[in-house]
C-alpha positions as CSV (number, residue, x, y, z in Angstrom):
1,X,16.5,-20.0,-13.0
2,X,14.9,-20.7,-9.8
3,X,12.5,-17.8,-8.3
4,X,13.2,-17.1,-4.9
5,X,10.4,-18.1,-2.3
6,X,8.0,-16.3,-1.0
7,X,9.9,-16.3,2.3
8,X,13.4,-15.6,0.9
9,X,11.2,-12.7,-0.3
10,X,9.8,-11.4,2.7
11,X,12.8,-11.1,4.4
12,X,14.7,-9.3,2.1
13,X,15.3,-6.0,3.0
14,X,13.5,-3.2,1.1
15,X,13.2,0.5,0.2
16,X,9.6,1.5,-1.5
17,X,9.3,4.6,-3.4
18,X,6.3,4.8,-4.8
19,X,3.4,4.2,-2.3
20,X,0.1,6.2,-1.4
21,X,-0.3,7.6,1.9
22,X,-4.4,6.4,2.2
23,X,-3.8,4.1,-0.2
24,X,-1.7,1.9,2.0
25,X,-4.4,1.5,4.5
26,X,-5.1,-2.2,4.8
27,X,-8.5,-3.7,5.3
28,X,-8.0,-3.9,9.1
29,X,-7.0,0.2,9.6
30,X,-9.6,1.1,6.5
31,X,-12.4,-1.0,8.6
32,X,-11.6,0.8,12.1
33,X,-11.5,4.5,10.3
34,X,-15.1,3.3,8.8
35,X,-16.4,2.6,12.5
36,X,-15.2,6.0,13.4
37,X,-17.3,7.3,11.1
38,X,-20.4,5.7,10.2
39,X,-21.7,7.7,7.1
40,X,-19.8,6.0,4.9
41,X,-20.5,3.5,2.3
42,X,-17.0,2.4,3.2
43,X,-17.7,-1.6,4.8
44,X,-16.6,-2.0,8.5
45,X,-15.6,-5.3,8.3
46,X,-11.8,-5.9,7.0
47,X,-13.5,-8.6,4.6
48,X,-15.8,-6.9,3.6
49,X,-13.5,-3.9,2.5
50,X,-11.7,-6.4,1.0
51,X,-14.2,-7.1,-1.7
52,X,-14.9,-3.0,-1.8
53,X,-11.5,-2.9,-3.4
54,X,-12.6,-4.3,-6.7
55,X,-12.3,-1.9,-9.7
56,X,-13.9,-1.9,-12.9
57,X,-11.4,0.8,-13.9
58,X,-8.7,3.4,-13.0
59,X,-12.5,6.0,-13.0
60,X,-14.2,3.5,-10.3
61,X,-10.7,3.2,-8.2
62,X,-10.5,7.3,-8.0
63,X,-14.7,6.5,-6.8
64,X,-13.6,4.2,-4.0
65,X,-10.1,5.7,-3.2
66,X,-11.7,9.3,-2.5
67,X,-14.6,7.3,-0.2
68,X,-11.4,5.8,2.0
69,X,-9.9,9.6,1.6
70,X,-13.1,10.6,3.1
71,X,-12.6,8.4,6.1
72,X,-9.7,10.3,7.3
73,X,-11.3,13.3,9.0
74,X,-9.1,14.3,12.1
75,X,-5.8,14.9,12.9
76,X,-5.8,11.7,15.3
77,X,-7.4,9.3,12.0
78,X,-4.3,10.7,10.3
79,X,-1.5,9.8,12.8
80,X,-3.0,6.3,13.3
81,X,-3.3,5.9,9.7
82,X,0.2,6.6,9.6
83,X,1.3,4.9,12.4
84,X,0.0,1.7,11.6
85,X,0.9,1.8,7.9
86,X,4.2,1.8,8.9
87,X,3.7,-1.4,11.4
88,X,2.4,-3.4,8.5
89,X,5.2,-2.4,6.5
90,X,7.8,-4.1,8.9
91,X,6.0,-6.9,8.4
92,X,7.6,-7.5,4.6
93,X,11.2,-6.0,6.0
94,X,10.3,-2.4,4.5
95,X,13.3,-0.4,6.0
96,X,12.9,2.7,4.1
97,X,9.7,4.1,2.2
98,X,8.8,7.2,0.9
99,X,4.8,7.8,1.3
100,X,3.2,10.3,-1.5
101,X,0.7,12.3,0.9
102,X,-2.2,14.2,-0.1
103,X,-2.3,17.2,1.8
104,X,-5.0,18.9,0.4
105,X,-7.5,16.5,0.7
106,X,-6.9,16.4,4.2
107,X,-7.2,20.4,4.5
108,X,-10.8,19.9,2.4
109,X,-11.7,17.7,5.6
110,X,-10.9,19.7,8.1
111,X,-7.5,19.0,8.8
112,X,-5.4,21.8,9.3
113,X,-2.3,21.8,7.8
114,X,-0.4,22.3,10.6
115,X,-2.2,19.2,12.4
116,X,-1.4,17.2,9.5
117,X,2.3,17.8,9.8
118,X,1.9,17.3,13.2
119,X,0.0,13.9,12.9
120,X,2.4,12.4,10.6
121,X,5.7,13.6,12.1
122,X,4.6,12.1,15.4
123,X,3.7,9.1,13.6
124,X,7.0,9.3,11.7
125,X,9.0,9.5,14.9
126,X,7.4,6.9,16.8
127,X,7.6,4.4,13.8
128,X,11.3,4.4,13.7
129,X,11.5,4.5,17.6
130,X,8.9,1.5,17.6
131,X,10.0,-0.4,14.0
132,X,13.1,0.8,13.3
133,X,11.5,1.9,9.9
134,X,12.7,5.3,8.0
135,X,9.5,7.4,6.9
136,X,9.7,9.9,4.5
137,X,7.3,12.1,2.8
138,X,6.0,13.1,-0.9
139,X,3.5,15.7,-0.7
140,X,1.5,15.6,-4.0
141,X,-1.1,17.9,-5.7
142,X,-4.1,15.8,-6.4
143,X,-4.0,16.9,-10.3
144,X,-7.9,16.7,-10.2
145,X,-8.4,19.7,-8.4
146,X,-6.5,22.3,-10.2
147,X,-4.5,25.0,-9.4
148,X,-6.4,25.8,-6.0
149,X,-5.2,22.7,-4.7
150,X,-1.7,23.2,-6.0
151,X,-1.4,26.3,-4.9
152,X,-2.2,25.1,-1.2
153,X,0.0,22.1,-1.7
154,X,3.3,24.2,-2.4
155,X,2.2,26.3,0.3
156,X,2.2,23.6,2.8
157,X,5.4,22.4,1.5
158,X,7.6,25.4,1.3
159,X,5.6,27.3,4.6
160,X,5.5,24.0,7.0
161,X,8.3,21.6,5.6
162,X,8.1,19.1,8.0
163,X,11.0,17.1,8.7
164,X,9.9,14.4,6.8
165,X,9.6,15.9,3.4
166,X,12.2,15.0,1.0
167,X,9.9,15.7,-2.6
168,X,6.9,16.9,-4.5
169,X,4.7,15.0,-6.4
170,X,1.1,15.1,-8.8
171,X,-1.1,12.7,-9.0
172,X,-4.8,11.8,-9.8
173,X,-6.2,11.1,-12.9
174,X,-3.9,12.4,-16.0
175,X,-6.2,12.4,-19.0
176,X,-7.5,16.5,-19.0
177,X,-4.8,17.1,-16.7
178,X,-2.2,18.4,-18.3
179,X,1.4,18.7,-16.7
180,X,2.8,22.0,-17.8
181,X,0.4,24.3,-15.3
182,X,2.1,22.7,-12.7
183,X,5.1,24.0,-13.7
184,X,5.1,27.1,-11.4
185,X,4.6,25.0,-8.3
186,X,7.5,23.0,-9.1
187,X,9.9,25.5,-9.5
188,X,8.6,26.8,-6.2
189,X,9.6,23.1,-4.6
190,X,12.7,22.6,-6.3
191,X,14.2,25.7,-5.4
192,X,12.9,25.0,-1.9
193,X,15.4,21.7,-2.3
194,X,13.0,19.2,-2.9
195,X,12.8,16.4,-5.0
196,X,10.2,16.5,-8.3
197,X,8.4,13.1,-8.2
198,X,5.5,13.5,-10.8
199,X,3.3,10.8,-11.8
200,X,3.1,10.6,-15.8
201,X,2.6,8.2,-18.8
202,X,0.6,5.8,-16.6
203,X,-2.8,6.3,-18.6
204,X,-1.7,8.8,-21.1
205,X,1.5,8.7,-23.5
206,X,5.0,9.7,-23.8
207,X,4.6,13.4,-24.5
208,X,3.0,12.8,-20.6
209,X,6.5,12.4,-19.6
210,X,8.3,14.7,-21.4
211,X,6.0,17.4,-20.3
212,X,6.8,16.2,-16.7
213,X,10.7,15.9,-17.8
214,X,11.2,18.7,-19.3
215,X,8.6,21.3,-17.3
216,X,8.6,19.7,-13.6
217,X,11.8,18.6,-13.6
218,X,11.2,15.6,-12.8
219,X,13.9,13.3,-11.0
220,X,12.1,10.1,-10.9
221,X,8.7,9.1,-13.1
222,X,5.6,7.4,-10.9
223,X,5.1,4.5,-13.7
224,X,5.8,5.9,-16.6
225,X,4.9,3.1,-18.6
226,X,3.9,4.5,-22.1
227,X,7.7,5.7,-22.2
228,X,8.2,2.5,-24.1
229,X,6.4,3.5,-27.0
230,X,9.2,6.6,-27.8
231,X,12.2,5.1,-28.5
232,X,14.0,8.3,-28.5
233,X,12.0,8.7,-24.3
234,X,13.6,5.7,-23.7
235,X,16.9,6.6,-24.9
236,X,16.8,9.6,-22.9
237,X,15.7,8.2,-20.0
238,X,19.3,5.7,-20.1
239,X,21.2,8.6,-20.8
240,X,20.2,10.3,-18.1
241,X,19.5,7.6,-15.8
242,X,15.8,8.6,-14.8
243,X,14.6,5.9,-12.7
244,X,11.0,5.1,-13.4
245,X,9.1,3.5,-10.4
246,X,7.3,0.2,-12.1
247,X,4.2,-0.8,-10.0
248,X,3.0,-3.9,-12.1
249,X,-0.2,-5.0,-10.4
250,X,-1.6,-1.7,-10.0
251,X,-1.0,-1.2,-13.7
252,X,-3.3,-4.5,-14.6
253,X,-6.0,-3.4,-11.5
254,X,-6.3,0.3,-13.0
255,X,-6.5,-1.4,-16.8
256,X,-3.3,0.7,-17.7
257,X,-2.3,-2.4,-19.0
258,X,-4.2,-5.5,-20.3
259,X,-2.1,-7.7,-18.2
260,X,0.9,-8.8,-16.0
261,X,2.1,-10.4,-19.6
262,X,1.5,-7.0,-21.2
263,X,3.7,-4.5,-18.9
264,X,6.4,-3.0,-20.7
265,X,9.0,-3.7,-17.8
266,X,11.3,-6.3,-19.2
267,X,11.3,-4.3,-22.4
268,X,12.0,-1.0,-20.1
269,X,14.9,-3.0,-18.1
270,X,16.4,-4.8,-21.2
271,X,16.7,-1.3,-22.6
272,X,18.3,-0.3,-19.8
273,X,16.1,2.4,-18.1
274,X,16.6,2.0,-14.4
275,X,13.3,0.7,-12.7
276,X,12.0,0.1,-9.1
277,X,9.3,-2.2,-8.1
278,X,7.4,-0.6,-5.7
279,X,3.3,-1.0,-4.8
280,X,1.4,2.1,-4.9
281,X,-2.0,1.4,-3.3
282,X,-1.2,-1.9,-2.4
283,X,-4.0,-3.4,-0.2
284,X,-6.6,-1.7,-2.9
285,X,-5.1,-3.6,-6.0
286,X,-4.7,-7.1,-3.5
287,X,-1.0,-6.7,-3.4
288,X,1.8,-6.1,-1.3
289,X,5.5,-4.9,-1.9
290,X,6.9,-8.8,-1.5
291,X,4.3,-9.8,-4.2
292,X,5.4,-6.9,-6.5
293,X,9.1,-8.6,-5.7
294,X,7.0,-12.0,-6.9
295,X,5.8,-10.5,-9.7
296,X,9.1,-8.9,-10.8
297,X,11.2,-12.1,-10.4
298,X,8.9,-13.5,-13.1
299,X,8.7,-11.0,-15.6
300,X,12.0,-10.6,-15.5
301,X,13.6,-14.0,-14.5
302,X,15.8,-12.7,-11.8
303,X,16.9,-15.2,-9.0
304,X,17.8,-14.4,-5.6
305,X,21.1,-12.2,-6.7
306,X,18.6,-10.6,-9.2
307,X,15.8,-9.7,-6.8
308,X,18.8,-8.2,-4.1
309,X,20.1,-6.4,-7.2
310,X,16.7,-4.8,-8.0
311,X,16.5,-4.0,-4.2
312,X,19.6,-2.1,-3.8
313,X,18.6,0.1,-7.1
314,X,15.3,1.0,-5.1
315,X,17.9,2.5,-1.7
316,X,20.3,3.6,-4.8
317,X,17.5,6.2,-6.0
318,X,15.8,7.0,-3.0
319,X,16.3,9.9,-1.5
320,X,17.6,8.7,1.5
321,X,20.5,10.3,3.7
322,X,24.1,8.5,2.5
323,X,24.0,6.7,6.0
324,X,20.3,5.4,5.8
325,X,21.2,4.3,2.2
326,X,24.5,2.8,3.4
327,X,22.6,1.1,6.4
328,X,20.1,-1.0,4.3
329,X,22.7,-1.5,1.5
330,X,24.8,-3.6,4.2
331,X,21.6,-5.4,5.4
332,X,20.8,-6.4,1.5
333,X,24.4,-7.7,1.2
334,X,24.6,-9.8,4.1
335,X,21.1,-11.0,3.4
336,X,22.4,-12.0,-0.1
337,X,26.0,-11.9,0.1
338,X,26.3,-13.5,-4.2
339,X,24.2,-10.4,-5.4
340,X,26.4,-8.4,-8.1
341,X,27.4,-5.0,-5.5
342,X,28.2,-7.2,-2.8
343,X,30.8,-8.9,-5.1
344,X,31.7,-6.1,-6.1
């Protein structure tokens, strides 16, 4: 088996499902928001920031994610953030991506909700205008700050909805956070018709995900990683084909797992749990979507039909309209005409 190149790579097309808002600033747009605002111990050179995004631990990443958080303090910081997230994403062939956004922590700022939605749906609109790139939204409750900050979370999501917003997500730290007094909220969101998108069993185990299973509802699993130490998770997560969305590197950065050698994915996919590779904060943990491709064509010995394969599951269990989902589908199948569907 021959992995594809790098370039084969980077011209595939793409769908990303599991990638943080603020977390997908690079070092150039994190550098320019830190010379907005110079009380920051945020560095304002894009090297510099670079270096800044070295973690001892998943503790010291929530330390230096909430400082580039903090850098977003105005309804025009968010819309460029947005904006320009979405221009660097073209530049790996990202057709489609759902971004988790933090509402809240934007509101604690001195955002208004209603300027967020604004900021991002402008940014939204002139992405696809300007890229050709589909945007769409998960709005999450940062688990660390309790029910306040869910309760403002579903309000914004059920009160605003802007026209981006497909699901509803948690994240933040998940040890002392437990999943079940969320459960409220995401009744609220699901009979609002969206999607539940919960993080779980990245730092914690199984009974993580069955909590966010069985009380959230949950649709898809952010990482999900522990589920391979339940046998009968994994079962159920075949039978009921719950994709789980595997970001590899961010697993080794944040010390959920030991390393690259370590992550349960091949035993996940060999089981037959549907996965996605996706990148979640990529320029923090030094990685990109078309390394996370890399990474996956080598833990999993796929070849070029293997890699398009894994790329149509990721548009398969998005929630993407049928003709968004049809669009790219076509663009992966003339990119790779051999790959398995496009046999088919």
């Amino acid at each position: 088996m021959n992995r594809p190149t790098d370039a084969w790579i980077a011209a595939l097309p793409k769908a990303e499902l599991h990638v943080h808002h603020v977390g997908s600033a690079s070092p150039r747009i994190v550098a320019e928001l830190a010379l907005r605002h110079g009380d920051t111990p945020v560095p304002k050179e894009p090297n510099a920031v670079s270096d800044y995004f070295q973690f001892t631990d998943f503790a010291h990443f929530v330390v230096v994610y909430l400082s580039v958080v903090d850098l977003v303090r105005t309804s025009d910081d968010v819309r460029m953030l947005t904006y320009e997230i979405a221009r660097d994403m073209t530049t790996q062939s990202v057709r489609y991506a759902e971004l988790t956004c933090t509402p809240y922590t934007s509101l604690v700022a001195g955002v208004a909700p209603e300027a967020f939605c604004e900021a991002i749906e402008d940014a939204r609109v002139g992405a696809e205008r300007d890229f050709g790139i589909v945007l769409r939204w998960c709005f999450d409750i940062p688990g660390e700050s309790g029910i306040p900050a869910a309760d403002e979370t579903i309000r914004i999501a059920t009160e605003l909805k802007p026209d981006g917003l497909v699901s509803f997500g948690l994240g933040g730290p998940e040890i002392g956070v437990a999943r079940p007094q969320f459960g409220p909220h995401f009744d609220r969101a699901r009979a609002a018709g969206l999607h539940s998108v919960p993080h779980a069993g990245e730092t914690t185990g199984p009974e993580t995900i069955w909590d966010a299973l069985r009380v959230l509802g949950a649709e898809r699993i952010g990482h999900g990683i522990s589920a391979i130490e339940d046998p009968r998770l994994v079962d159920h997560l075949v039978e009921r084909q719950i994709p789980l969305e595997m970001c590899p590197t961010s697993n080794v950065a944040t010390r959920a797992v030991s390393s690259l050698d370590q992550h349960p994915i091949k035993q996940l996919v060999a089981a037959g749990v549907v996965v996605s590779v996706n990148s979640d904060d990529p320029p923090m943990f030094g990685t990109s979507l078309n390394q996370e491709y890399a990474v996956a064509a080598d833990l999993l010995g796929l070849d070029e039909r293997g890699l398009a394969a894994l790329a149509d599951t990721a548009v398969d269990v998005s929630f993407a309209d049928a003709a968004t989902k049809r669009r790219i589908a076509d663009e992966i199948d003339a990119y790779c005409p051999t790959h398995p569907r496009a046999e088919g």
